[in-house]
C-alpha positions in Angstrom: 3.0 2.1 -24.2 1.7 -0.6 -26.5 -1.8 0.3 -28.6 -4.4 -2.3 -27.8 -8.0 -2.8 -30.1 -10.7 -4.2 -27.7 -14.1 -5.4 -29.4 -17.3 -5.4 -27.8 -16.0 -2.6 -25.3 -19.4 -2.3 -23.1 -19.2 -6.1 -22.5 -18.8 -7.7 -19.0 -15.2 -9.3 -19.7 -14.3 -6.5 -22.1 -15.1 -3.6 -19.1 -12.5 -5.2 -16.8 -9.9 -5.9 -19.2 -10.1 -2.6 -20.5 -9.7 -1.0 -16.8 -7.4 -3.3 -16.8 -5.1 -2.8 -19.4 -5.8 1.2 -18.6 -4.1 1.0 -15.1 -0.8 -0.6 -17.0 -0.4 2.2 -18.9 -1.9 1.0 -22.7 -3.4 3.2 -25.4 -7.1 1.6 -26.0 -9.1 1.9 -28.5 -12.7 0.0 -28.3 -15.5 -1.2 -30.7 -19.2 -0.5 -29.0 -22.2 -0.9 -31.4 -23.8 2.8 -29.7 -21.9 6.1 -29.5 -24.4 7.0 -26.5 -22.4 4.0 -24.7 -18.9 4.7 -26.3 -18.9 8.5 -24.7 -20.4 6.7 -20.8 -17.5 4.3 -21.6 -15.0 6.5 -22.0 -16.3 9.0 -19.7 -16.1 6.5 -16.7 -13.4 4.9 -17.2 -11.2 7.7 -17.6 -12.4 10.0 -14.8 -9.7 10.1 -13.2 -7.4 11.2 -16.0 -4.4 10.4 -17.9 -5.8 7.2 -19.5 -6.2 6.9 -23.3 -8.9 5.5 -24.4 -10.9 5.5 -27.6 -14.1 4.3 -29.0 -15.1 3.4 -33.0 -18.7 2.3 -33.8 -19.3 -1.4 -35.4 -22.9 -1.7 -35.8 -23.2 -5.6 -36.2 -20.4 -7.4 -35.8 -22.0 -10.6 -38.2 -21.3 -8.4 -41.2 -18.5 -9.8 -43.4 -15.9 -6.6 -43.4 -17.1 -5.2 -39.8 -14.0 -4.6 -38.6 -12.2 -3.6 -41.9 -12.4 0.0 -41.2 -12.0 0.3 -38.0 -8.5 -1.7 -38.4 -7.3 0.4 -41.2 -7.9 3.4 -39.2 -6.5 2.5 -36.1 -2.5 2.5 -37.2 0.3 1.1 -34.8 -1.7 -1.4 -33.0 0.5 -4.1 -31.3 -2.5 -5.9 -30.1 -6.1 -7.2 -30.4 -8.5 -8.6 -27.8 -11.1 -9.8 -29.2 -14.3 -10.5 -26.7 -17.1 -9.3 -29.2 -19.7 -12.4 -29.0 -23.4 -12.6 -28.2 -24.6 -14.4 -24.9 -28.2 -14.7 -23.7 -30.6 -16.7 -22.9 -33.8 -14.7 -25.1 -32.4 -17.3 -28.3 -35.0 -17.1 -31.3 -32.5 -18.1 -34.5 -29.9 -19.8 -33.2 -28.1 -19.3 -36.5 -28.9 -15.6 -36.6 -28.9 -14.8 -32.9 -25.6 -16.7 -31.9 -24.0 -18.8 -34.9 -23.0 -16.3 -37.5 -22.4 -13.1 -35.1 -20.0 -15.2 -33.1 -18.1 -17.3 -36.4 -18.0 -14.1 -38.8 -17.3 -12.0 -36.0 -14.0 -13.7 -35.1 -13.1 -14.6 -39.0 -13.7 -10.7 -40.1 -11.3 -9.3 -37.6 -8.5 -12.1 -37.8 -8.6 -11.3 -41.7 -8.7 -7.8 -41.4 -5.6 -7.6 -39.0 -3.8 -9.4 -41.6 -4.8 -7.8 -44.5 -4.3 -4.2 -43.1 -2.4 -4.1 -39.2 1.1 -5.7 -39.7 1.9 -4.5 -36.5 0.0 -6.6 -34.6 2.2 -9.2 -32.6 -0.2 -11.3 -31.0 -4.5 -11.6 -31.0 -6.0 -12.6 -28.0 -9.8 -14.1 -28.1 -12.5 -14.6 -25.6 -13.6 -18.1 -26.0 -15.5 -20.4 -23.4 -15.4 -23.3 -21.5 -18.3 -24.1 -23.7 -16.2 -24.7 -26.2 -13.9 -27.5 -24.2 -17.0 -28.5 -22.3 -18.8 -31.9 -22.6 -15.8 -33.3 -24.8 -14.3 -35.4 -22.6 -14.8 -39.3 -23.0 -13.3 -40.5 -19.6 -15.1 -41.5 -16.4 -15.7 -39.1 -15.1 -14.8 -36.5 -17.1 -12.0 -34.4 -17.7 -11.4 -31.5 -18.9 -8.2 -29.3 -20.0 -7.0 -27.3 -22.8 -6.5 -30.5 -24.9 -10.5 -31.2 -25.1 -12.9 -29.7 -27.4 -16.6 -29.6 -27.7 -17.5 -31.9 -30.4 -20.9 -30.1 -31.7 -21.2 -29.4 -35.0 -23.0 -26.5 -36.7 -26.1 -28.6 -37.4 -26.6 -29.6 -34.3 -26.0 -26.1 -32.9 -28.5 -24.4 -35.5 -31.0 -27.3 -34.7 -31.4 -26.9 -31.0 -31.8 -23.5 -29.1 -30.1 -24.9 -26.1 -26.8 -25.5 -28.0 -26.7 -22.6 -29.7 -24.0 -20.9 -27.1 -21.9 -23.9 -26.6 -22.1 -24.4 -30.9 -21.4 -20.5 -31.2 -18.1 -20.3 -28.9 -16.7 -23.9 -30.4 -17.2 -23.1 -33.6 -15.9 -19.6 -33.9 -13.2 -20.8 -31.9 -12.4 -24.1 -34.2 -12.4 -21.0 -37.3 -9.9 -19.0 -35.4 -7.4 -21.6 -34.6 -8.2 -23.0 -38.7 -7.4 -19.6 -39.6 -3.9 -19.4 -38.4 -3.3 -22.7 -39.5 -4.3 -21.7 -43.4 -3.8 -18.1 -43.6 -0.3 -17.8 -42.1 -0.2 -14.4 -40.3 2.5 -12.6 -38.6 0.8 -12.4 -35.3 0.6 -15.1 -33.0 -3.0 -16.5 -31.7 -4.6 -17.1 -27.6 -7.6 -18.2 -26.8 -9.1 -17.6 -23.3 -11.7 -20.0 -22.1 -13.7 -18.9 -18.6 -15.8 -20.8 -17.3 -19.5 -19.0 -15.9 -18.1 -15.6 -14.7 -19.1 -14.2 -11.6 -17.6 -10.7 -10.3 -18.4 -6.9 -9.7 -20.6 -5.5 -12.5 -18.4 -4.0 -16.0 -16.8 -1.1 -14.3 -18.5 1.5 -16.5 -22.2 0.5 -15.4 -23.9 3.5 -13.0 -27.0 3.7 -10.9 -29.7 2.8 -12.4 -27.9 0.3 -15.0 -28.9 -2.8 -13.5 -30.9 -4.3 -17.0 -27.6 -3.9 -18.5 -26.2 -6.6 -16.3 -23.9 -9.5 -17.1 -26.4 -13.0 -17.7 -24.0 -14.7 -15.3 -24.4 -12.3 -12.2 -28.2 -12.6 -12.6 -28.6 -15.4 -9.7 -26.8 -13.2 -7.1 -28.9 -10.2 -7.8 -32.0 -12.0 -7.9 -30.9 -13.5 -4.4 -30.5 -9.9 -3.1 -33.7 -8.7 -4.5 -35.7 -11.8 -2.5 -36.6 -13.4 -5.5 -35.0 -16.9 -3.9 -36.9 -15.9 -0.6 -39.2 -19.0 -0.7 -36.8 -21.5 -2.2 -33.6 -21.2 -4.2 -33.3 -22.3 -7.6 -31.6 -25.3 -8.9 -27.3 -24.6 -9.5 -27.4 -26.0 -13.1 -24.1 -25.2 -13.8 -21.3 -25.7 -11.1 -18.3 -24.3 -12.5 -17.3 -20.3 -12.4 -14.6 -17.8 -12.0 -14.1 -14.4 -11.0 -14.1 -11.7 -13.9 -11.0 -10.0 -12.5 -9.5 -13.3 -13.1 -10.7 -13.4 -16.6 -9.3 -9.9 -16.9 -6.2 -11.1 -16.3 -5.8 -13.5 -18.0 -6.6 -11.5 -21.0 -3.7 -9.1 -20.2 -1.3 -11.3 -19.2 -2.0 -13.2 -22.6 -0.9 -10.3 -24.7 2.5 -9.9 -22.4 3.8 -13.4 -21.6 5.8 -14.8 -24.5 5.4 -18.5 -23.5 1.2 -18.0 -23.8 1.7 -18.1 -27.8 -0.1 -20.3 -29.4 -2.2 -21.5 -26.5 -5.9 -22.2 -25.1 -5.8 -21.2 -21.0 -8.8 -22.8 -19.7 -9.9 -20.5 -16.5 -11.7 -22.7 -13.6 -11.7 -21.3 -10.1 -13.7 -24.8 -8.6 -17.5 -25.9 -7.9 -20.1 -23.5 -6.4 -24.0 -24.1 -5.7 -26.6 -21.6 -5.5 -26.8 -22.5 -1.3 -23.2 -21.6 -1.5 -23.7 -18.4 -3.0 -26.8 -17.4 -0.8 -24.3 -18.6 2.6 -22.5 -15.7 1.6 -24.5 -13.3 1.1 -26.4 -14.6 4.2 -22.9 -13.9 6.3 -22.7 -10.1 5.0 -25.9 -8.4 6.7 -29.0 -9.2 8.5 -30.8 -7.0 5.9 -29.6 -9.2 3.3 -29.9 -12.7 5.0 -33.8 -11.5 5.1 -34.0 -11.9 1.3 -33.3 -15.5 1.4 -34.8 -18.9 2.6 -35.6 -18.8 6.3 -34.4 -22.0 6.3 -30.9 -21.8 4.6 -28.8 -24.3 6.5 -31.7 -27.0 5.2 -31.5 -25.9 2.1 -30.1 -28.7 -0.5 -26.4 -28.3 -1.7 -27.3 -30.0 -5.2 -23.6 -30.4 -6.4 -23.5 -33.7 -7.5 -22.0 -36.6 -5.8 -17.5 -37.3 -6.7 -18.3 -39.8 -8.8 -20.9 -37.7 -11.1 -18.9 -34.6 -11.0 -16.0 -33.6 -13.8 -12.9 -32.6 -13.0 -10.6 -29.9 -14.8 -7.5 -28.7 -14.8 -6.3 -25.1 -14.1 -2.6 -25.6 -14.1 -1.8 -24.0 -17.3 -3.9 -20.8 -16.5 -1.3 -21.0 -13.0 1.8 -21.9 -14.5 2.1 -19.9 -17.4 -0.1 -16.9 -17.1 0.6 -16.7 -13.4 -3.6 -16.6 -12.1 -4.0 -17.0 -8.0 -8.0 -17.7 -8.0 -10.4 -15.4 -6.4 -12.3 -17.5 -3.8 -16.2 -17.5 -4.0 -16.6 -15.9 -1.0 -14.5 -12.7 -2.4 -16.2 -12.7 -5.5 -19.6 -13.2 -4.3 -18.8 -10.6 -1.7 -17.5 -8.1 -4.0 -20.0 -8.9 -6.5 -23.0 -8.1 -4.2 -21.6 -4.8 -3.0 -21.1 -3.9 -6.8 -24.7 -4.6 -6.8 -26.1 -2.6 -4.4 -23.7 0.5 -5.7 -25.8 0.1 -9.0 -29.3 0.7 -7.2 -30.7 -3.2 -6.3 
């Protein structure tokens, strides 16, 4: 089977791809910054035998040259996936925390796949909705593949709350100027999710709950009662289910007709009420964690006419996705949850 190169291996995207791509039958070979957390990754995810899979340690992955060596000494691989990026919401240097891990990141390993893995066919790259997101200049607005997120890197390094949307933009704008430039043999996809919801990385255990994906905190603080007087506000109202995401991924390396292309990956609106009505419907225990009064509760997505819309139909028509509802997801989510100790 086809050798794959998965960065940022103990990642909540990169977890499920690389269960993922082990069930189809692919050799992987992973980049994690510990080796105490390459051996539990490997460990878990190939209890149950047969499986190849590999780990090799990249320390900081904003280091010009990270990935050199661990390209050189991986031979044969057919493909890369690249979901190495930072997200989190503890921001000090947006330049240093976000900005330059996320843009040198994606330049390093592009260039060192070209200058030393001429096998590779095709690189695949974790990108963001973020990076499409508040580009649109209709009424209201709309978003698909076609749409970009205009911020610039000044604007990103100036202001802490654009530092994720600036980092996933503009690491994404340097990948695509890459191919255009540098020329390479293989073939480029970007994968944009929107906020991911979905059962926890499959190689967290008991006990692992602080090393939780940002996105899945709202459904674990709803389960721990930490919503119990009131819920919080939705924010954001767009998601998608990681196992979606994982796919996506996969499919991107296989399908020939995905060359060259951004798949924007939208399941539809949610609201925190939403979420909690689900977890609500599941057990009597866990209904007792939230509001008492629930069906009150506001459903704050705003109004048709303030709301934008997307478009999914490339994810559907080329990479074949069906969308996990929320209720799934949020189901499956919590009882991933629980299985992890909250």
């Amino acid at each position: 089977m086809p050798k794959v190169l998965v960065t940022g291996g103990t990642g909540f995207i990169a977890g499920h791809c690389i269960k993922q791509l082990l069930e189809k039958g692919y050799d992987v070979v992973t980049t994690v910054r510990d080796p105490e957390k390459g051996a539990k990754l490997v460990k878990t995810l190939t209890a149950s035998g047969g499986s190849k899979l590999s780990y090799q340690i990249v320390k900081d992955v904003a280091q010009k040259g990270a990935f050199d060596e661990v390209v050189k000494s991986t031979p044969n691989l057919d493909f890369v996936l690249h979901t190495a990026s930072p997200f989190h919401y503890n921001v000090q240097d947006p330049v240093k925390d976000f900005l330059e891990p996320a843009v040198t990141g994606t330049t390093s390993i592009l260039e060192a796949i070209k200058d030393s893995a001429p096998s590779v066919k095709r690189v695949v790259i974790t990108s963001s909705f973020a990076a499409i997101n508040h580009g649109s200049n209709k009424k209201p607005p709309f978003y698909d593949e076609s749409v970009w997120n205009p911020i610039t890197w000044e604007e990103a390094a100036q202001d802490k709350t654009k530092a994720y949307r600036g980092s996933k933009t503009l690491a994404e704008r340097a990948a695509w100027s890459f191919m255009d430039t540098a020329r390479p043999t293989f073939d480029l996809v970007t994968i944009n999710p929107s906020l991911v919801f979905g059962p926890a990385a499959p190689h967290l255990s008991s006990g692992d709950l602080d090393s939780l994906n940002t996105s899945n905190l709202r459904i674990l603080h709803m389960i721990q009662g930490k919503m119990k007087e009131k819920l919080e506000p939705t924010g954001f109202y767009s998601w998608v289910d990681v196992r979606d995401v994982a796919i996506a991924h996969v499919r991107a390396l296989e399908v020939p007709g995905a060359s060259g292309n951004r798949f924007l990956l939208l399941t539809d609106y949610y609201t925190n009420k939403r979420i909690a009505e689900v977890i609500a419907s599941m057990s009597p225990e866990l209904r007792k964690k939230l509001p008492a009064n629930l069906d009150e509760a506001e459903d704050d997505l705003p109004p048709p006419e303030e709301r934008y819309l997307f478009s999914n139909k490339q994810s559907i028509e080329v990479l074949g996705i069906e969308y996990t509802s929320l209720d799934k997801s949020v189901k499956d989510t919590v009882q991933s949850l629980l299985e992890l100790g909250a």
